[in-house]
Steps between C-alpha positions, in 0.01 A plus 500: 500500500620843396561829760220768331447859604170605346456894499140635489211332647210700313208265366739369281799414685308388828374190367802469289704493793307223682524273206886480529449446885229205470797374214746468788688813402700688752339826421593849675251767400504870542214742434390875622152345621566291814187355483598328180794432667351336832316253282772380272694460837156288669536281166866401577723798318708695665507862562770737372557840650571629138514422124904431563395282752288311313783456278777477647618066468195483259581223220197725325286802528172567393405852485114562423444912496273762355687657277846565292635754752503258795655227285781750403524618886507160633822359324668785400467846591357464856707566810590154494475337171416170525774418215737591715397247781392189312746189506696436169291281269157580669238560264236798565165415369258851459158397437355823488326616179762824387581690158786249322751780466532489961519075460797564232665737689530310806578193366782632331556648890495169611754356257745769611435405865535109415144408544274383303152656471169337304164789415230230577156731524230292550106392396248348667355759750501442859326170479763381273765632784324305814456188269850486353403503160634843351585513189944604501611733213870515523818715319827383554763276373394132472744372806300736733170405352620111609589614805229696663229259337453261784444805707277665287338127461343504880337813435335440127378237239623643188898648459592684221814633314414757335868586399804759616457692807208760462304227252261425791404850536401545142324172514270609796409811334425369202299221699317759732438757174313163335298395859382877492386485105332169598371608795323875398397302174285193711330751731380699212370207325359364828323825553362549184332178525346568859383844372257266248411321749710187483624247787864628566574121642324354179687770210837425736444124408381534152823756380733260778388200246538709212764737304466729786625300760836678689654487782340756681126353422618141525681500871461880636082613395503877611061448555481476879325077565622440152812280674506444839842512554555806270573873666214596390261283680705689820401797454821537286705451742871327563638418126690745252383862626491786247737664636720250375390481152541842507862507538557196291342674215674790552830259454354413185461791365821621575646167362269537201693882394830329563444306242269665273256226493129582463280414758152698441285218685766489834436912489139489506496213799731738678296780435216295648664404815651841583114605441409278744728533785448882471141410606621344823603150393819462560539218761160318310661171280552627165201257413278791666541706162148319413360782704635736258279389232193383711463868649484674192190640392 
């Protein structure tokens, strides 16, 4: 079993965490929330008085944060970069969902400081995180990929390569951008139908069945007592919050004038979400954009 510090205990990297414990892991976690904190520590981690604690003697890190700037802070221009403290040949894992340009910058970091480092932002929401079964989309060279895939194994079903370091951030935005086009696109068909007076639960089956079918009808219905299980029938609650798609579509966008690629359906979905977290939405699962459309006149 490997020595893991695991940095940032959000509704991510809480359940995260406890996977590599129930795994046998010796895991040493560190967040600014001690409640998060407390019950990684009640589930058999260990509690670190800091990120460099958390690190220091780690075999790995994972680091799961909001955003680029705390990536950047964390391992190299904080007061105590964690590059600076890791062991030679440890291998930093950031599973936070960043622009590619911060995951290429501190992986080359990290191969100056003779560590390794792996982007591996994840899918699967929250449920995906407590069950194990995130989907992994990693950059890096193939030797770290091999070596930070029985970790990333205990906390998800399906590990990806998506290429050199940064390649996992462009795949998750590309991913996310495509969940949001599928997503905006079901609820206004779904909506449509209910406005003429259709069954939601039957029109979800007949298009699920059909041409229509999509991973956002099939496995995540945004109709509340469509699917049980779905946010939605929770009062949209727990999941992927808009917030979050959001940001990710912002990263998109961004990635999307980089590149000069054309992406007039990921623009409107954005549009569509920033809509709807301006109306209060924010922390509501991104499925909760169904309310957009129902509550227009």
């Amino acid at each position: 079993m490997a020595r893991i510090g695991f940095i940032g205990l959000g509704n991510m990297g809480l359940p995260m965490a406890l996977n590599l414990v129930k795994a046998g892991h010796d895991v040493a976690v560190f967040d600014l929330v001690e409640s998060a904190i407390a019950e990684a520590v009640a589930a058999g981690a260990q509690a670190a008085p800091s990120a460099v604690g958390a690190a220091t003697d780690a075999d790995f890190v994972v680091s799961m944060l909001p955003a680029g700037e705390h990536v950047r802070a964390l391992y190299l221009d904080g007061d105590t970069p964690l590059f600076g403290v890791l062991k030679s040949g440890a291998v930093a894992i950031d599973s936070s969902t960043i622009d590619a340009a911060t995951a290429q910058a501190v992986g080359a970091a990290a191969v100056a400081a003779g560590v390794a480092f792996i982007d591996a932002p994840v899918s699967g929401g929250t449920a995906g995180a407590a069950a194990g079964t995130l989907s992994f989309l990693c950059g890096g060279s193939a030797e770290d990929f091999a070596r930070v895939q029985p970790v990333l194994d205990v906390m998800g079903k399906n590990i990806f390569h998506a290429g050199a370091t940064g390649a996992g951030q462009i795949a998750k935005a590309c991913n996310n951008m495509l969940l949001s086009v599928l997503m905006t696109g079901t609820c206004e068909a779904l909506n449509m139908g209910a406005k003429a007076g259709l069954d939601p639960a039957v029109l979800s089956e007949i298009m699920r069945q059909s041409s229509g079918g999509n991973w956002a009808l099939n496995v995540y219905n945004p109709v509340p007592g469509v699917m049980e299980n779905a946010p939605a029938s929770k009062g949209y609650a727990g999941g992927f919050m808009t917030d979050l798609m959001v940001k990710d579509l912002g990263l998109a966008m961004d990635l999307s004038q980089q590149l000069n690629a054309p992406v007039p359906m990921g623009s409107q979905a954005r549009a569509l979400y920033s809509m709807h977290k301006a109306k209060g939405h924010g922390r509501l699962d991104f499925s909760s954009v169904l309310t957009l459309y129902a509550d227009a006149d």
